[in-house]
PDB file of N, H, CA, C and O in Angstrom:
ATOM      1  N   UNK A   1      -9.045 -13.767 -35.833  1.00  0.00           N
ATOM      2  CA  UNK A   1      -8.025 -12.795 -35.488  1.00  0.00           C
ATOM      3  C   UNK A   1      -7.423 -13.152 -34.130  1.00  0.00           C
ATOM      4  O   UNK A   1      -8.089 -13.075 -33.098  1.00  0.00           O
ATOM      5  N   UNK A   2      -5.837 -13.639 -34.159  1.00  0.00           N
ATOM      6  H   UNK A   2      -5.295 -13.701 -34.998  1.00  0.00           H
ATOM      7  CA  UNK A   2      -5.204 -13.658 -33.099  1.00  0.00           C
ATOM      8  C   UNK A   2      -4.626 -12.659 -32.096  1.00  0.00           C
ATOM      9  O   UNK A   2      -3.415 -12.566 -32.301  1.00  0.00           O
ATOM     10  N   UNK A   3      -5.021 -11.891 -31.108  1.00  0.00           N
ATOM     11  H   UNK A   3      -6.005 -11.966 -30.942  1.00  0.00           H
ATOM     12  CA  UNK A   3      -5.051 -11.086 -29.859  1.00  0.00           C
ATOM     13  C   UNK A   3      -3.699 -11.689 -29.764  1.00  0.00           C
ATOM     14  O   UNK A   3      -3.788 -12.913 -29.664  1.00  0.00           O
ATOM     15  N   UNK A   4      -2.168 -11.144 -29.759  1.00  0.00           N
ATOM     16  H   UNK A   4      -2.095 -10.150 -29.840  1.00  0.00           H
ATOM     17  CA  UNK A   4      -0.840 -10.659 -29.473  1.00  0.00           C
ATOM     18  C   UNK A   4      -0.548  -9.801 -28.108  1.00  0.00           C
ATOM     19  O   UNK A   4      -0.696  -8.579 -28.107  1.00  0.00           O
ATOM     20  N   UNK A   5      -0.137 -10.497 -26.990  1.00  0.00           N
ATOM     21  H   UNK A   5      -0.016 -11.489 -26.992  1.00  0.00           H
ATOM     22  CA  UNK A   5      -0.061  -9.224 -25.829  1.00  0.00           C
ATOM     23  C   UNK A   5       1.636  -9.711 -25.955  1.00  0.00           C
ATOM     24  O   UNK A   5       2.261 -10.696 -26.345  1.00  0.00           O
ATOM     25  N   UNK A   6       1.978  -8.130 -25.263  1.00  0.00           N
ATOM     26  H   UNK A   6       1.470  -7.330 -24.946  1.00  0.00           H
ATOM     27  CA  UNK A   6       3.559  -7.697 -25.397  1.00  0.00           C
ATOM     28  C   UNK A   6       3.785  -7.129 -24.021  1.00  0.00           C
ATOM     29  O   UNK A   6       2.828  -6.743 -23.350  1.00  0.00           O
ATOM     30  N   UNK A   7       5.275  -7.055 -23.495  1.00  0.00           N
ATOM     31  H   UNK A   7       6.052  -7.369 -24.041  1.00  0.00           H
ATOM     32  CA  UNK A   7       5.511  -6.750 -22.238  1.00  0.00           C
ATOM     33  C   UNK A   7       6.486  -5.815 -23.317  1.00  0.00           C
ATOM     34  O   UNK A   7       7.528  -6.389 -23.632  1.00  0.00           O
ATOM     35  N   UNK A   8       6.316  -4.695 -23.812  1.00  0.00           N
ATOM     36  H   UNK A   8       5.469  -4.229 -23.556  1.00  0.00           H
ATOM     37  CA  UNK A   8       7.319  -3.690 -24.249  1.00  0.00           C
ATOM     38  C   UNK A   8       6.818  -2.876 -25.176  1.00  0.00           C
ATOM     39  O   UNK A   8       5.777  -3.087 -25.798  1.00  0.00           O
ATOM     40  N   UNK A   9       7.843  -1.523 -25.347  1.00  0.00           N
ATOM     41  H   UNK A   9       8.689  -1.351 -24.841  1.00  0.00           H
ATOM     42  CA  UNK A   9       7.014  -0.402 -26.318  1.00  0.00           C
ATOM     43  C   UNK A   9       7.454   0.481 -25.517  1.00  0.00           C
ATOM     44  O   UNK A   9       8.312   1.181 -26.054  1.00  0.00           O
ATOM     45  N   UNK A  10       7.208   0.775 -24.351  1.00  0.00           N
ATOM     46  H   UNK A  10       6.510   0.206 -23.916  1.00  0.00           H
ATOM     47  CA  UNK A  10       7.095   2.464 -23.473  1.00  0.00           C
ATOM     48  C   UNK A  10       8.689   2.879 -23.066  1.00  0.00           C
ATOM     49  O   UNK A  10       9.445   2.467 -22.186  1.00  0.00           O
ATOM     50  N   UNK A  11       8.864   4.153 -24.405  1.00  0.00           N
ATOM     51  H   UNK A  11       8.250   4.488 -25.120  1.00  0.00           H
ATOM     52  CA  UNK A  11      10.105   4.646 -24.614  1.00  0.00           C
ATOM     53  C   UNK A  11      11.311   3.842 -25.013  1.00  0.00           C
ATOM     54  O   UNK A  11      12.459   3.812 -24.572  1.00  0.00           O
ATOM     55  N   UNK A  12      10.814   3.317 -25.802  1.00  0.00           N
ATOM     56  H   UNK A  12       9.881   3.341 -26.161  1.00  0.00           H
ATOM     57  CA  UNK A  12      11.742   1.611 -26.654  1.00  0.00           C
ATOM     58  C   UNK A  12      12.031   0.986 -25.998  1.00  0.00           C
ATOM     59  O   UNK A  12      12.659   0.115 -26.599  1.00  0.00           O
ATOM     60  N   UNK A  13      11.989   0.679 -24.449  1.00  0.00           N
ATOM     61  H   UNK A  13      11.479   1.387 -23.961  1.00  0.00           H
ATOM     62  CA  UNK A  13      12.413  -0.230 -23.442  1.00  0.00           C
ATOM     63  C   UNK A  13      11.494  -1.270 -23.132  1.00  0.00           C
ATOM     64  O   UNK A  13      10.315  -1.065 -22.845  1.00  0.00           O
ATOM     65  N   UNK A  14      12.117  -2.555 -23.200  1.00  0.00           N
ATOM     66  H   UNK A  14      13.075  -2.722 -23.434  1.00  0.00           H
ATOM     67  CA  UNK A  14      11.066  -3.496 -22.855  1.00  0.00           C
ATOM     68  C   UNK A  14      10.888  -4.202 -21.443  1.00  0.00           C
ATOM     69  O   UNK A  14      11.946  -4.600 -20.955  1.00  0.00           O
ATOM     70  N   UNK A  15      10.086  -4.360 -20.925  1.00  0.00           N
ATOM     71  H   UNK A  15       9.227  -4.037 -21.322  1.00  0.00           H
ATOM     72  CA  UNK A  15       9.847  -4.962 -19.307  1.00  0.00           C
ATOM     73  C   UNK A  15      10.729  -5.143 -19.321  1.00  0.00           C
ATOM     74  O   UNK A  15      11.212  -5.589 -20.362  1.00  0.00           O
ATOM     75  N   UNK A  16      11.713  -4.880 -17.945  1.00  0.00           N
ATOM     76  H   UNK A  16      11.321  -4.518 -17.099  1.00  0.00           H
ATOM     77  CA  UNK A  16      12.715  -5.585 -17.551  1.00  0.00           C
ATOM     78  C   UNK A  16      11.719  -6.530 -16.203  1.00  0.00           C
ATOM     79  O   UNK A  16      10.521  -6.315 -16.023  1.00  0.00           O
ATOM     80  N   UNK A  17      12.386  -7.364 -15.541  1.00  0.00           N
ATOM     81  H   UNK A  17      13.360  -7.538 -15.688  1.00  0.00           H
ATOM     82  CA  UNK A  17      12.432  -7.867 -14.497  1.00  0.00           C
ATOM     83  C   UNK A  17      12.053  -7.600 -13.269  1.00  0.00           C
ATOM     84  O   UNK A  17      11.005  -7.926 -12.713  1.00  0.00           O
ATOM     85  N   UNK A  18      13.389  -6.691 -12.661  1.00  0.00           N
ATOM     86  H   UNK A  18      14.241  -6.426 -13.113  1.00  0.00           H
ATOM     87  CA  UNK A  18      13.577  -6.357 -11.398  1.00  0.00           C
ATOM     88  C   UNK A  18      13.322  -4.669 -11.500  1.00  0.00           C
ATOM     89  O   UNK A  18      13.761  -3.933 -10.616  1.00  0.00           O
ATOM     90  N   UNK A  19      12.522  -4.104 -12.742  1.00  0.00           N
ATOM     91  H   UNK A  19      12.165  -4.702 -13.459  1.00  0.00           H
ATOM     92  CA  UNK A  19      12.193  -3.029 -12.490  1.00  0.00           C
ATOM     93  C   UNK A  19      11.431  -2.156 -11.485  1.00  0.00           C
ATOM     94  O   UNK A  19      11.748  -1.120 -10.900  1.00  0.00           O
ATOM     95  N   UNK A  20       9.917  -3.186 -11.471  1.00  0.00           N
ATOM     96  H   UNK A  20       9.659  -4.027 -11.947  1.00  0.00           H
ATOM     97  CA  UNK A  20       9.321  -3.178 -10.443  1.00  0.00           C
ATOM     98  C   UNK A  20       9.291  -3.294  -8.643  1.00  0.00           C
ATOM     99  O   UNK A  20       8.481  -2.961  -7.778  1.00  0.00           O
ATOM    100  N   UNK A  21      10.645  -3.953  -8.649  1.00  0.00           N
ATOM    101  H   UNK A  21      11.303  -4.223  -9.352  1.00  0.00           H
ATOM    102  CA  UNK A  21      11.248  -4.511  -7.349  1.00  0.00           C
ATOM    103  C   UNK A  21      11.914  -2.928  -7.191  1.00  0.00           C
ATOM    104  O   UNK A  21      11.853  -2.432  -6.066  1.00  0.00           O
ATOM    105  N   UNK A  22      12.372  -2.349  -7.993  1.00  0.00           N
ATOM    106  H   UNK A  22      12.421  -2.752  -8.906  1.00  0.00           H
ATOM    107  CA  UNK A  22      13.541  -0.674  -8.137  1.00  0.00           C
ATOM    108  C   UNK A  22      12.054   0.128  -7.757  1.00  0.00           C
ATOM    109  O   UNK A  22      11.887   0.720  -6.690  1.00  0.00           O
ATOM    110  N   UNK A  23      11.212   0.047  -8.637  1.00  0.00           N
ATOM    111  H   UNK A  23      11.349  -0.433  -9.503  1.00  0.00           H
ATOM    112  CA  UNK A  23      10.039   1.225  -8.302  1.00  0.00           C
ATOM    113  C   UNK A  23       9.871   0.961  -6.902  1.00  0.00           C
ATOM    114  O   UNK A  23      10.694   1.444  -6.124  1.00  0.00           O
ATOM    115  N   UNK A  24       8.976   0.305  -6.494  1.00  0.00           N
ATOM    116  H   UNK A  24       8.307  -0.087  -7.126  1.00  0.00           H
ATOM    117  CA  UNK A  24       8.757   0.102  -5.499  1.00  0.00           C
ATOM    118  C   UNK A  24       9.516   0.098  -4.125  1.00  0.00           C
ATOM    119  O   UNK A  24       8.884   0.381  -3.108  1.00  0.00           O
ATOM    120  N   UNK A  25      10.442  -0.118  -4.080  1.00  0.00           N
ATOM    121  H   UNK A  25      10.956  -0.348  -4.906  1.00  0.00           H
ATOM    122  CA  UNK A  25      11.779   0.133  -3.195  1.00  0.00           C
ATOM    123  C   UNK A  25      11.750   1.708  -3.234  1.00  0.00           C
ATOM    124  O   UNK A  25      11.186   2.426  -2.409  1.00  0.00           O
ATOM    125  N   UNK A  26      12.153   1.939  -3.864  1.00  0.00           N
ATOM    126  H   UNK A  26      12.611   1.356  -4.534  1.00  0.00           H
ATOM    127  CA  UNK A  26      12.222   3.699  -3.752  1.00  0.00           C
ATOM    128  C   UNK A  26      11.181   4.330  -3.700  1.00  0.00           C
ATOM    129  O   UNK A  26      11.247   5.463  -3.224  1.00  0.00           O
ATOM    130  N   UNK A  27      10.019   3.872  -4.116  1.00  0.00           N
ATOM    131  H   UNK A  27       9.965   2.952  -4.503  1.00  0.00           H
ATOM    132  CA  UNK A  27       8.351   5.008  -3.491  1.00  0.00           C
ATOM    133  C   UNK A  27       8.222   4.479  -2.140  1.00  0.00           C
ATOM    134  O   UNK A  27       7.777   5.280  -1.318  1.00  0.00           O
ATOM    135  N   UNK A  28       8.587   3.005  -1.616  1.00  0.00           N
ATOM    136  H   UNK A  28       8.949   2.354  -2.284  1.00  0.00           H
ATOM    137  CA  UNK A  28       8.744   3.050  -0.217  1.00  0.00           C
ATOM    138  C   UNK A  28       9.332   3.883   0.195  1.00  0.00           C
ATOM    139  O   UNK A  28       8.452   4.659   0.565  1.00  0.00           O
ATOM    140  N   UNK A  29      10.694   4.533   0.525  1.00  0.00           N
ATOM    141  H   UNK A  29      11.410   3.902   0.224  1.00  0.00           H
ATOM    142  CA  UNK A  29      11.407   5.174   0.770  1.00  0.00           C
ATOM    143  C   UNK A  29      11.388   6.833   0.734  1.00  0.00           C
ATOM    144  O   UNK A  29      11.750   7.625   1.604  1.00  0.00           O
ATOM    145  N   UNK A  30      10.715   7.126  -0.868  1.00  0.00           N
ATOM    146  H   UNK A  30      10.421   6.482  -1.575  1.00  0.00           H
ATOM    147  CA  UNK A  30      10.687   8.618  -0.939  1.00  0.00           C
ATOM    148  C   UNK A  30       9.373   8.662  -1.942  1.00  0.00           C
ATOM    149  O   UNK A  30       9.719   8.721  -3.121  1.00  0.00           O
ATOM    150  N   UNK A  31       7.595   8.642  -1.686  1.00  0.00           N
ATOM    151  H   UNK A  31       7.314   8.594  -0.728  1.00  0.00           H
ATOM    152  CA  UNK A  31       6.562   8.671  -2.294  1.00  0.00           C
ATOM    153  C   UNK A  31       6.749   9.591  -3.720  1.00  0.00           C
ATOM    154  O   UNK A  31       6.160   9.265  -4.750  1.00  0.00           O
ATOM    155  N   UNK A  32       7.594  10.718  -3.651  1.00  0.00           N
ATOM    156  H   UNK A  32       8.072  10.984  -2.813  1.00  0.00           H
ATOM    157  CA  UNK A  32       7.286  11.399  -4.957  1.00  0.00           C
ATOM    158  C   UNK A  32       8.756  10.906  -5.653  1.00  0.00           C
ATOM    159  O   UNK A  32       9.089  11.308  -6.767  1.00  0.00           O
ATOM    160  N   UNK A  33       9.437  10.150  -4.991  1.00  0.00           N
ATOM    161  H   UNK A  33       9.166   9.824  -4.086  1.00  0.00           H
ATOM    162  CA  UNK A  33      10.728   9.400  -5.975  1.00  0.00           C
ATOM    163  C   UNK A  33      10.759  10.064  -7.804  1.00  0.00           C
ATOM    164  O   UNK A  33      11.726  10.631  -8.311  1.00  0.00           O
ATOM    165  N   UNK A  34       9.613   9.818  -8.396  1.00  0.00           N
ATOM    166  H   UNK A  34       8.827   9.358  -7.983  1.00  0.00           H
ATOM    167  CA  UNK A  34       9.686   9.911  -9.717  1.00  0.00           C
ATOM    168  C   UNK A  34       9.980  11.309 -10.408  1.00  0.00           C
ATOM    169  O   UNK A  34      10.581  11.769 -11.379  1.00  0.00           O
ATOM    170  N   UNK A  35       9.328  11.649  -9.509  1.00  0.00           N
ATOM    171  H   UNK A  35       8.840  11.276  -8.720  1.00  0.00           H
ATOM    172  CA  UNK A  35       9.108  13.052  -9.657  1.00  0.00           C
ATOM    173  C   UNK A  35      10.430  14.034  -9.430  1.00  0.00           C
ATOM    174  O   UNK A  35      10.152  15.206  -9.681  1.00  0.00           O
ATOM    175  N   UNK A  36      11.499  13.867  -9.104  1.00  0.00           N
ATOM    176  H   UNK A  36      11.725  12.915  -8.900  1.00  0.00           H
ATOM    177  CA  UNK A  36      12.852  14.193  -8.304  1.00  0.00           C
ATOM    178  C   UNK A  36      13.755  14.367  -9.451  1.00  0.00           C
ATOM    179  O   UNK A  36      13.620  14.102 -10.645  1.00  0.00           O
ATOM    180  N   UNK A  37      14.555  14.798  -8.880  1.00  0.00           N
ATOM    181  H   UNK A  37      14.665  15.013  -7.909  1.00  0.00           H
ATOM    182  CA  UNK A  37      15.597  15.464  -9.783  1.00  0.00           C
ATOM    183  C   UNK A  37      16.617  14.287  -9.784  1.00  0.00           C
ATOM    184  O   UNK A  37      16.972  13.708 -10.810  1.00  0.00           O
ATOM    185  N   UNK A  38      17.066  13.983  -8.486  1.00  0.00           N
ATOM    186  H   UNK A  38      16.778  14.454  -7.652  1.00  0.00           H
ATOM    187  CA  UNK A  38      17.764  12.595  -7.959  1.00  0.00           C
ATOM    188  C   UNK A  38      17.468  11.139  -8.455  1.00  0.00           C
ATOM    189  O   UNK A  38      18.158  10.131  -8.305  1.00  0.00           O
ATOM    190  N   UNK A  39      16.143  11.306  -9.148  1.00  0.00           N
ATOM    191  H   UNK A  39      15.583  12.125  -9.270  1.00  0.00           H
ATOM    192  CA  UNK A  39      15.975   9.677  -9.548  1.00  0.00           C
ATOM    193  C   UNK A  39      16.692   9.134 -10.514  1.00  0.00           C
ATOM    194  O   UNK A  39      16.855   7.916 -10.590  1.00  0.00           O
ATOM    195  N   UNK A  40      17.091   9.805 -11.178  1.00  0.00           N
ATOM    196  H   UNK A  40      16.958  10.794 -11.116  1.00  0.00           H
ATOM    197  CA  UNK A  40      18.315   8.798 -12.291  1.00  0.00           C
ATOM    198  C   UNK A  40      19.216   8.355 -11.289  1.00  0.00           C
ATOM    199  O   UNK A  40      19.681   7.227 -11.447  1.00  0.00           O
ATOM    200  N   UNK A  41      19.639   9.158 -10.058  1.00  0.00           N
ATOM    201  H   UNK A  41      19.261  10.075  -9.929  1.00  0.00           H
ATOM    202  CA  UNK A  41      20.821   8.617  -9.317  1.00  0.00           C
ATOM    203  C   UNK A  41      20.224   7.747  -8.357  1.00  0.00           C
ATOM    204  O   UNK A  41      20.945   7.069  -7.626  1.00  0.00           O
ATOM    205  N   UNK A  42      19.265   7.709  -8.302  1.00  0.00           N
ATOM    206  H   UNK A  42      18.679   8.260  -8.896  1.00  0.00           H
ATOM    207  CA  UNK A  42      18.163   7.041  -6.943  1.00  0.00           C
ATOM    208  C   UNK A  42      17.954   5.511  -7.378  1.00  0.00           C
ATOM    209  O   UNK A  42      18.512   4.557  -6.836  1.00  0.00           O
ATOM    210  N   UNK A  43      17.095   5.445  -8.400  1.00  0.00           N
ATOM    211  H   UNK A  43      16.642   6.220  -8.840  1.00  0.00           H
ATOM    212  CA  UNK A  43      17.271   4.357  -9.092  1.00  0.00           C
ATOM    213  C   UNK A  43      18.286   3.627  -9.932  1.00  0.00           C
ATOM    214  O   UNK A  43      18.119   2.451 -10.257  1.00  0.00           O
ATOM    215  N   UNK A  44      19.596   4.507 -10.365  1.00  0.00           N
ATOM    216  H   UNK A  44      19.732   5.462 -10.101  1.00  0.00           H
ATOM    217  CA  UNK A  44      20.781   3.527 -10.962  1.00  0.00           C
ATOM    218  C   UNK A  44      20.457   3.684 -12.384  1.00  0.00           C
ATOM    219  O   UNK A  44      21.268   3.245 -13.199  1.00  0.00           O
ATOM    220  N   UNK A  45      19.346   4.270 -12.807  1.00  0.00           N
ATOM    221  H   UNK A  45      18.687   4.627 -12.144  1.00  0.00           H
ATOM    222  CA  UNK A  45      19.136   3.818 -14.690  1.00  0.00           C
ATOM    223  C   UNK A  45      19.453   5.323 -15.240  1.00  0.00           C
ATOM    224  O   UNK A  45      20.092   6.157 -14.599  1.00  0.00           O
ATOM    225  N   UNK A  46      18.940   5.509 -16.437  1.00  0.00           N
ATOM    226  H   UNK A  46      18.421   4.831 -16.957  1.00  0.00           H
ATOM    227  CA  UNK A  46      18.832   6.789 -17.154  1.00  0.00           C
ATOM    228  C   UNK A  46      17.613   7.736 -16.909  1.00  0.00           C
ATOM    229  O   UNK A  46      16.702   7.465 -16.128  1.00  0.00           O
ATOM    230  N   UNK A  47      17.666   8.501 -17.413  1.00  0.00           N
ATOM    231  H   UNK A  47      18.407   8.721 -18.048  1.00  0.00           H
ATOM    232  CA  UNK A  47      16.471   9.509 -17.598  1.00  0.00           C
ATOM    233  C   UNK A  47      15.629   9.052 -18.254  1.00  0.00           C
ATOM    234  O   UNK A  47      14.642   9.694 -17.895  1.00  0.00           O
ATOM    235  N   UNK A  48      15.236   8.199 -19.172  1.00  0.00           N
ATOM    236  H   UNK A  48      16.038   7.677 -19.464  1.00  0.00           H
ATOM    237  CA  UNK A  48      14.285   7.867 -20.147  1.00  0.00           C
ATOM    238  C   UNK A  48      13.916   6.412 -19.581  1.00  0.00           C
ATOM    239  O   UNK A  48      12.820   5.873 -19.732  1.00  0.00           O
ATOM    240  N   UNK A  49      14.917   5.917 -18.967  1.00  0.00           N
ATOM    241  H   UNK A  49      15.807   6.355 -18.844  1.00  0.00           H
ATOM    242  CA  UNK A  49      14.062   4.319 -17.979  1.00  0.00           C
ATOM    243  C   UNK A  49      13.390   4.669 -16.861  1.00  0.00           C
ATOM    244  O   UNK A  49      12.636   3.857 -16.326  1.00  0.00           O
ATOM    245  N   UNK A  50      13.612   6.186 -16.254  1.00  0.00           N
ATOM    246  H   UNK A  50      14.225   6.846 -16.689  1.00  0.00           H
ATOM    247  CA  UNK A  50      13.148   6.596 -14.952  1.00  0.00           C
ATOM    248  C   UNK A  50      11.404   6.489 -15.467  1.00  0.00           C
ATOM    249  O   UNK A  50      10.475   5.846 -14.977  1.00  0.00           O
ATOM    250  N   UNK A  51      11.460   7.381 -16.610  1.00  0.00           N
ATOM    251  H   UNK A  51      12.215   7.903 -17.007  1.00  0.00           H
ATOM    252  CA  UNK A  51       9.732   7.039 -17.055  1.00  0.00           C
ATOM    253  C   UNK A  51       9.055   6.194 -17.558  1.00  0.00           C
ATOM    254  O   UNK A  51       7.838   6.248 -17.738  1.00  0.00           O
ATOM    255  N   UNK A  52      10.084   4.973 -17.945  1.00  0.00           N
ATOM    256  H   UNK A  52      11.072   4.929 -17.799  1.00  0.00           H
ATOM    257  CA  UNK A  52       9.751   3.583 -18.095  1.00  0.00           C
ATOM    258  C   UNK A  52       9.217   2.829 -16.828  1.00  0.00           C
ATOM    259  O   UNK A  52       8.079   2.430 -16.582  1.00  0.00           O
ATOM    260  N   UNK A  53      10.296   2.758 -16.146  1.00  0.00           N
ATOM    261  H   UNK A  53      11.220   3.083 -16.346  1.00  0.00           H
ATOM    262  CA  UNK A  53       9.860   3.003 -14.575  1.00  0.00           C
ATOM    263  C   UNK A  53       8.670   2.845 -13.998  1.00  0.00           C
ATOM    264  O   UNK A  53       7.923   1.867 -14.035  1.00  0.00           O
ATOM    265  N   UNK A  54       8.529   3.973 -13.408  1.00  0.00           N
ATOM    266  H   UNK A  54       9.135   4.767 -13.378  1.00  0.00           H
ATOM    267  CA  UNK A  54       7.089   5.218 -13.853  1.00  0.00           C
ATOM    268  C   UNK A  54       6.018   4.605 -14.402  1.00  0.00           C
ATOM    269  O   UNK A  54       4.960   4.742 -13.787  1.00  0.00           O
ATOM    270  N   UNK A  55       6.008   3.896 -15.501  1.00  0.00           N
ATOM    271  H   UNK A  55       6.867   3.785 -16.000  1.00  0.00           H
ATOM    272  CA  UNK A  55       4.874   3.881 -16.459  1.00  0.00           C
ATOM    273  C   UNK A  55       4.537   2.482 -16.039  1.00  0.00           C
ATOM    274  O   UNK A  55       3.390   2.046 -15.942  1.00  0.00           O
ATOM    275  N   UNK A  56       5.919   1.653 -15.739  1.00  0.00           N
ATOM    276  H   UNK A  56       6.850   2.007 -15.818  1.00  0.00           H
ATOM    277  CA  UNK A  56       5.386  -0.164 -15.710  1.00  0.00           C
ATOM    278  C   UNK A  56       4.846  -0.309 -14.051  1.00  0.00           C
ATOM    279  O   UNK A  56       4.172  -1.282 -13.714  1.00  0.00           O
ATOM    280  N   UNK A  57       5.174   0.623 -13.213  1.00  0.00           N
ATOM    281  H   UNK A  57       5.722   1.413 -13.487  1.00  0.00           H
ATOM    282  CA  UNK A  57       4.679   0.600 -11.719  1.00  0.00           C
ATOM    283  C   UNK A  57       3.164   1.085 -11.821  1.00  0.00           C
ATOM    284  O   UNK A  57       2.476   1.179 -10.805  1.00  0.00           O
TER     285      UNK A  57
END
């Protein structure tokens, strides 16, 4: 049995890139970032990548 690892799945979005470089930039800046009402506008993405986001940090 061949073991398959995947960088995708969480909320149909798959790893991006420079996601992690976006999380991190902004919990520098504001620790509860995710948590905010402002983070779709904070981070530049949607509401449903904010917890993609979120999930790959």
């Amino acid at each position: 049995m061949t073991i398959r690892y995947r960088f995708s799945g969480h909320e149909t979005f798959p790893f991006r890139y420079l996601w992690p470089q976006k999380g991190v930039r902004g919990l520098t800046d504001n620790p509860s970032l995710f948590f905010r009402e402002n983070a779709i506008v904070r981070l530049g993405v949607g509401k449903n990548m904010v917890s993609s986001i979120r999930f790959w940090c």
